[in-house]
Each structure stands twice: as C-alpha cells, then as structure tokens.
C-alpha positions in Angstrom: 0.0 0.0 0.0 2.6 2.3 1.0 4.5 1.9 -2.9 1.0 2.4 -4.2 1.0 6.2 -2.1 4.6 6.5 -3.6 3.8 5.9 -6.8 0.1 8.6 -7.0 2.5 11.1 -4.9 5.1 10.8 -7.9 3.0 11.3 -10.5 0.6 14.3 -8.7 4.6 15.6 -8.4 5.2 15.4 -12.3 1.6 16.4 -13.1 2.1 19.8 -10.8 5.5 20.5 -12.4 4.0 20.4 -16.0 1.1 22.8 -15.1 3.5 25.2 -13.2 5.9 25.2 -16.1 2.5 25.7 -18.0 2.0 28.8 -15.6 5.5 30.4 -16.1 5.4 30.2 -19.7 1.9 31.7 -19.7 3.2 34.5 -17.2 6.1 35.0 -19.4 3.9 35.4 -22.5 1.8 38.2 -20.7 5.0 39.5 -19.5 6.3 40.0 -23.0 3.4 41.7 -24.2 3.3 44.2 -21.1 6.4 44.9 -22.2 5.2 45.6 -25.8 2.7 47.8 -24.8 4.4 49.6 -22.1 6.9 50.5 -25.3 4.0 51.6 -28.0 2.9 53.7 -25.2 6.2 55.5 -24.7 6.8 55.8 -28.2 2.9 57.5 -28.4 3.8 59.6 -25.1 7.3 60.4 -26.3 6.3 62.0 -29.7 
C-alpha cells in the first residue's frame, strides 16, 4: 500500500511540475506583451 502512495505522490509531483511550467510560460507570454505595450505607449507619449 505504502509503494501504491509513492507511486500517485510521484505522478501528482510530475503532473504539478507540468502545469507550473505551463504557468511560467503563460506569465512569461503576458509578460512580453506588457512589455510591448508599455513601449507603444512610450513611443505614443514620447512624440
């Protein structure tokens, strides 16, 4: 029983590193276009 625990705790560790690598490549994206906007603006602001 106690290998059976291992073995779901293992794979609940994998599936949570997938969806946070998920999360940190999603946050990157909408980091990157902050970024983009945050420059149009300055261009707009710095005319």
């Amino acid at each position: 029983m106690s290998e059976n625990l291992n073995s779901k705790n293992i794979e609940n560790d994998q599936f949570n590193l997938i969806d946070e690598e998920s999360d940190y490549k999603d946050l990157i994206t909408r980091l990157n276009e902050i970024k983009s906007t945050i420059a149009l603006l300055e261009k707009t602001i710095f005319k």
